[in-house]
Every structure is written in structure tokens, then in C-alpha cells.
N, C-alpha and C positions, 0 to 999 in steps of 0.2 A: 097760352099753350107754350110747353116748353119744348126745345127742338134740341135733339141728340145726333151727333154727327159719330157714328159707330165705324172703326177702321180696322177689321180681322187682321189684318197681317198676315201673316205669315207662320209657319209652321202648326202650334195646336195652336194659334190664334184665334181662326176660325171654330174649330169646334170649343173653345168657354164660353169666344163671345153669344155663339148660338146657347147657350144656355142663360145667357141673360138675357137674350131677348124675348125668351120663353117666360120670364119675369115679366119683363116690361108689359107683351102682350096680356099676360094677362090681369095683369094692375089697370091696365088702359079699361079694359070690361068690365071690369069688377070695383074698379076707385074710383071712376073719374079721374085720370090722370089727367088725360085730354094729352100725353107724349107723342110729340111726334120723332120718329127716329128716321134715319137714313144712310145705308151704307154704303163706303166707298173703296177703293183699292189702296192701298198704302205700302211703303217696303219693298220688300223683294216683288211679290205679287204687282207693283206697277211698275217697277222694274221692266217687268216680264213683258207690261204690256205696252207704255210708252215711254222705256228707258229713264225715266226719274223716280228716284224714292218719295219726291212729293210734286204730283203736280200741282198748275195755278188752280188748277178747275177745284181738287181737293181744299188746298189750303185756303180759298175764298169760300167753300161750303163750311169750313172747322172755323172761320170766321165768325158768318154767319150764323151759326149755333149757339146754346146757352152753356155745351158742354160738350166734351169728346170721349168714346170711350173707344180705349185700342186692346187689340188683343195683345199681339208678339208681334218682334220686328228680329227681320236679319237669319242667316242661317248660312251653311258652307259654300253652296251654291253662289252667292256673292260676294265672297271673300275675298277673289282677286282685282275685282274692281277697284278703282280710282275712288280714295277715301272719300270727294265730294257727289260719288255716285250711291256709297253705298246704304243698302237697307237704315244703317244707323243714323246717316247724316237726315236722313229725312224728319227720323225724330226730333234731334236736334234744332233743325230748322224750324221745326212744329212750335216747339216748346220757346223758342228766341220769338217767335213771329205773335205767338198767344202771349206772350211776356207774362209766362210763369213761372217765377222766379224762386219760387219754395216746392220741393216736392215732400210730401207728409209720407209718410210710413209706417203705420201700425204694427206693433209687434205684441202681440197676446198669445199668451200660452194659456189653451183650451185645456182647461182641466181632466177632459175627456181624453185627451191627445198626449199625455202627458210622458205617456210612453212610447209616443215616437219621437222624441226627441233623441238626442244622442246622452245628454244631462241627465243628473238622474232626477225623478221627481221631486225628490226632500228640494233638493236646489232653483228648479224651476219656479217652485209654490208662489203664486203671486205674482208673477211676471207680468208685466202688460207696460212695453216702452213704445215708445210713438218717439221716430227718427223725424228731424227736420232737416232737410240738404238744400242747401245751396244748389242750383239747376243751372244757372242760364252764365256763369260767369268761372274763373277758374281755370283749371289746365287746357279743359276740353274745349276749350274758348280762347285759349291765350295766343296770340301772334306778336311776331313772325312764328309760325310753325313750318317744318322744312325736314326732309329726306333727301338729303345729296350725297354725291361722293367727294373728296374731298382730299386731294393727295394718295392717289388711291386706295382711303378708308372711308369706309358708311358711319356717316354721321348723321342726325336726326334732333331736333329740339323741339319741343310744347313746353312755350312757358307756362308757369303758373302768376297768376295777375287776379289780381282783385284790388278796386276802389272799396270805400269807405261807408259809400252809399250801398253798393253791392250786400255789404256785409251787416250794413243797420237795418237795412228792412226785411233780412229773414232772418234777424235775430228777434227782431219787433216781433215775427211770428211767431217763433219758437217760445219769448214770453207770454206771448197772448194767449197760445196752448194749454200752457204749464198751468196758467191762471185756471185754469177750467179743469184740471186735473190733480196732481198731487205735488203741485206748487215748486217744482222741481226743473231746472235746465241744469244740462253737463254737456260744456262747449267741447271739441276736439279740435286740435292742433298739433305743431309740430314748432310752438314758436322759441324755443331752444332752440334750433339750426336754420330755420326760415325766415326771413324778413317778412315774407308776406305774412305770413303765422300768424308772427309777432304785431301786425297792425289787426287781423283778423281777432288776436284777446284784447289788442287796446280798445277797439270799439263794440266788441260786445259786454264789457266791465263800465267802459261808457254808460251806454244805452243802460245796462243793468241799475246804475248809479242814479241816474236820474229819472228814470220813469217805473222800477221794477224791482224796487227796494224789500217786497213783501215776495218777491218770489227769489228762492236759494238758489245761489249759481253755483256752479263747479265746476273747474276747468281741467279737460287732462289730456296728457297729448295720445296722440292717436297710437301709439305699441302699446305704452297702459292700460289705454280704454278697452283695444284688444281682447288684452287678458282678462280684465274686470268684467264684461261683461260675462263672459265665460263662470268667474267663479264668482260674483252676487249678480245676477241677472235682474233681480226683484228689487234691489234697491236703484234703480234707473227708473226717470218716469221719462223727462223730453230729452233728446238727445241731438242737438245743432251741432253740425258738422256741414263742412264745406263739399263740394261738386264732387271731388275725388274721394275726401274722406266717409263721405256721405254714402257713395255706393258703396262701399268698400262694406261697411263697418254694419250697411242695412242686411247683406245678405248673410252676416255674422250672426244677426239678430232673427233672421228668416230660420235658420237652423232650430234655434231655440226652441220655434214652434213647431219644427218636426218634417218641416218639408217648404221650398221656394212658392209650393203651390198653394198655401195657407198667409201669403203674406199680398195684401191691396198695396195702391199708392193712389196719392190725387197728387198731382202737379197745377197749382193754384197759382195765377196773380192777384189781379185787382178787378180783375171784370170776369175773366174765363179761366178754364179749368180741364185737364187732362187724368182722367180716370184709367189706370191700368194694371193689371197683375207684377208683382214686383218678378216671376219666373221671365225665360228667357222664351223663345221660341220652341224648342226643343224637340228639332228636328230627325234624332234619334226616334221616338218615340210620335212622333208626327203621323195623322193617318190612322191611324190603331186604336182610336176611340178610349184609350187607354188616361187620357191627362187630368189632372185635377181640376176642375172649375171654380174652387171655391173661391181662394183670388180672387179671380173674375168677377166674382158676386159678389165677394166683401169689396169691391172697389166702385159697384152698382151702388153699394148701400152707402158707400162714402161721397159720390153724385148726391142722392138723396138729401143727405145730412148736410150739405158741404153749398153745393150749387142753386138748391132746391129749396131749402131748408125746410125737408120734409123730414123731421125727426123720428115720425112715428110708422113712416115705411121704412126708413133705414134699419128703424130697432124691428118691425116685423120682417124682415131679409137675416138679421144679426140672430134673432131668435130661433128664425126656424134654421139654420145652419145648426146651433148650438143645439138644439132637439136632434137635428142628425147624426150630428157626431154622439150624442149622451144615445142615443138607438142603437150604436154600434156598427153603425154605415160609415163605409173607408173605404177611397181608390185607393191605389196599390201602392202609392207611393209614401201612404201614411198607416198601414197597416202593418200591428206589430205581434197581435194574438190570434189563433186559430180558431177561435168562435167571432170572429167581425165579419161582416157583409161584405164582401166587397164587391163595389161596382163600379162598371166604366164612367164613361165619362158622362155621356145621354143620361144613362139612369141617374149618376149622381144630381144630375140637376132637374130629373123628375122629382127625384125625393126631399129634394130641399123644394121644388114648387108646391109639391103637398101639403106639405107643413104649411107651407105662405096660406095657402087657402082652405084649407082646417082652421086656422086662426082668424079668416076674415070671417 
């Protein structure tokens, strides 16, 4: 039996992650999955309830699990707190504690979707990059970090730090991806003005050199990469980029596909694994049944394939989405013609459960 430790979060958190569980439930009946899942408070939401973004009681059930999957974390409401209070530090903590050190990122451009992008379609055609980030090590991790005053000026520092080790084993990922795709890594940096950079290309040229000789590397610093991806989208397949560059550059590539809410992530080490929509919270629109689920689902399907190694429910979850969208079914945030369906959030994840079980 395999056991899911499921964390809504906060803002639409809860209503995608209720659309995957409407999966799972019904896989469990219908597959023999034999899944057990379990939800718990996470974020602002525990926040609210015993002042920490992660308690021990959570973090020893996300422990005990073979996989996590979270909605959204964070929103305005705990802005003002004390950074190791807030919604985000908890993820943080999650992902250091689980030591998953690579977050994966899928970027496909749904041929159906093609015009929700902002790009025009001739440019899109054939797009499908899959981002690798550095997670657990980096700015967001660097100390001393510090906000004081200082001769009566506000001063602030987060260093950027990374070892050697850090930087060889999500590169080793990033080749090991590539292998199974279109034989392609394109490292980011900045090691023109950064020392750490500049150790971050010497040991992925390393690593490249002696075990990855059959896979083409490319290196470019991160304002290039920028613009590149923008104007040839389709010649990108793996895309290894560090903790900062890594977020930065993933929701560059989110666009591509026409909305944040079309974009999974798995946060993977070596034993355990974090399943989440690459969207934020999105507290605007929170409540109103209104949010995308797909995310959500495509980040179920990546559990599946990833944790599971259930290939062939991942690709029935990846299928029936792609039957949705080629149907002309679109929430609203990816809808760009006046003959598409659109539906909230519920429906959308009726409609993509239909599909699932038409196909079985």
C-alpha cells in the first residue's frame, strides 16, 4: 500500500487539491490501487491553527509517507510575520527535511492551448522543456542572512553559497532526464560576475565530461537564457538552473503554456518526493470555485510516474487532460475563443475524471 500525505494549503489549494482526490478515489475502486491518502493543515491554514507553518505532528506524517502532495502555500494575510513564521518557511523546511534536492518542472505546450499563450503559435510548435532547480541549497538557504539598521541605514544580506556536492547531484539529475528525452541539458548561470557561478559551470562540465559525454550540454547565463527561451522555445529540452535561477526562469516557461495553472512540479530526493502545482496561492481569486486544477493533476500524474512507477495511470491522467483540452473545455484563465467551454474549477475536474473512466 502506498500512503499520500496530501497538504491543501492555503488559498485555491484546497479546491485543486479536492480535484485530485476525486482521482485518486476513484482509481482506489476501480484499479486496485490499494492508496492510502491523508490530509493535513499546512501554511497559513496552521498558522491560523497552532501558530506554525509546519508542525512536528505534520512533518513526521510527510515523513512517514511514500509521497506528499500540496496545494498552495502563503497569501497577504501573513505577510507581516516574522520570515521563520511564514507560510513559505514551512515549505522550505518541508523540502530541507524530505532532502529533495531537485525540483522537476515540466513545460509542454498543449497544441490545443496554443493560443493561450502570449507567443504566437508558428513559435511555440513543439515546445515541451522540462526545468531541473536546484531546491534545497542557494540564496534562499545562504547564511548569515540578516535585516538590521546600520548607522541609521536598512541594510539586508542573503548570501548566495553553494558547495560542489550541492551542485553534482542535480546535475546528475538533470543528465539522467535528458538521457530519456531529447538528449539535451542547457545549464544557467551568471559565472561572468559570480564566483559561485563560476564553480556551479565548473562542476557541471565536470560531471558532463566524465559520465555524459552522449548527452549535449549548453551553457548560458541567465539574461540570455531569458530572452532565448522567449524567441526559440522548442529548441530547449532540460533546463538545470540553480534555487534562484530555477524559480525565476520555470515561471518564464509556465507562460509559454498559456497560464501558471497548466504548469506540475515533483520536488524529488533520494527516498521521498513533493508533488505540487507550480501556481502560487492565489488569493485574489480564492473561494470562487473559479482556479485551474490542471496543475494539480498533471503533478498527481507525475507522483504516479515518479514515486510510484506507475506509468500507465500517469499516462491515463496525461491522456484524459489532453482529450479535455482537444474537447474545447477551458477555465478561464486559459480561454482564448468564444466557442470553448468554460468551466470552474469542480466541473473541470469532473471532466477530466470522465475521461479517466471512459478509458478504463
Amino acid at each position: 500500500m502506498k500512503k499520500i500525505l496530501i497538504l491543501p494549503g492555503d488559498g485555491i489549494g484546497p479546491e485543486v487539491t479536492d480535484q485530485c482526490i476525486k482521482i485518486i478515489d476513484f482509481l482506489n475502486t476501480k484499479s486496485n490501487l490499494a492508496i492510502k491518502y491523508e490530509e493535513a493543515l499546512f501554511g497559513g491554514a496552521s498558522i491560523d491553527d497552532n501558530g506554525q507553518p509546519l508542525s512536528n505532528e505534520v512533518l513526521e506524517k510527510a515523513l512517514a509517507s511514500d509521497a506528499v502532495l500540496l496545494g498552495a502555500v502563503g497569501g497577504p494575510k501573513w505577510e507581516s510575520l516574522d520570515h521563520n513564521l511564514k507560510p513559505e518557511k514551512g515549505l522550505l523546511t518541508l523540502r530541507k527535511e524530505l532532502e529533495t534536492f531537485a525540483n522537476l518542472r515540466p513545460g509542454k505546450v498543449f497544441e490545443s492551448l496554443s493560443n493561450a499563450s502570449s507567443l504566437k503559435p508558428e513559435v511555440l510548435k513543439n515546445t515541451d522543456i522540462f526545468v531541473v532547480r536546484e531546491l534545497t541549497g542557494g540564496i534562499y538557504f545562504g547564511e548569515p542572512r540578516f535585516s538590521k539598521t546600520e548607522n541609521g541605514k536598512r541594510i539586508a544580506s542573503n548570501p548566495l553559497v553553494y558547495d560542489e556536492n550541492e551542485i553534482s547531484r542535480v546535475a546528475k539529475t538533470a543528465f539522467e532526464i535528458a538521457r530519456k528525452r531529447k538528449n539535451k541539458v542547457t545549464s544557467l548561470d551568471k559565472a561572468n560576475v559570480l564566483e559561485v557561478m563560476q564553480l556551479w559551470r565548473d562542476v557541471v562540465s565536470e560531471i558532463h565530461e566524465k559520465n555524459y559525454k552522449d548527452v549535449e550540454l549548453e551553457h548560458l547565463y541567465i539574461d540570455n537564457a531569458a530572452m532565448q527561451v522567449i524567441k526559440r522555445p522548442s529548441s530547449f529540452d532540460v533546463i538545470l538552473a540553480s534555487n534562484l535561477f530555477g524559480d525565476i526562469i520555470s515561471d518564464e516557461v509556465a507562460e509559454l503554456t498559456g497560464s501558471l495553472g497548466m504548469l506540475p512540479s515533483a520536488s524529488v530526493g533520494l527516498n521521498k518526493a513533493i508533488y505540487e502545482p507550480v501556481h502560487g496561492s492565489a488569493p485574489d481569486i480564492a473561494g470562487q470555485n473559479i482556479a485551474n486544477p490542471i496543475a494539480a493533476i498533471l503533478s498527481l500524474s507525475m507522483m504516479f510516474k515518479y514515486s510510484f512507477n506507475m506509468d500507465d495511470i500517469s499516462e491515463l491522467i496525461d491522456d484524459s487532460i489532453e482529450k479535455t483540452l482537444k474537447n474545447g473545455f477551458r477555465t478561464r484563465d486559459i480561454s482564448s475563443e468564444n466557442n470553448e467551454k468554460i468551466l470552474n474549477c469542480d466541473e473541470m475536474g469532473d471532466k477530466i475524471l470522465d475521461y479517466i473512466k471512459s478509458m478504463l
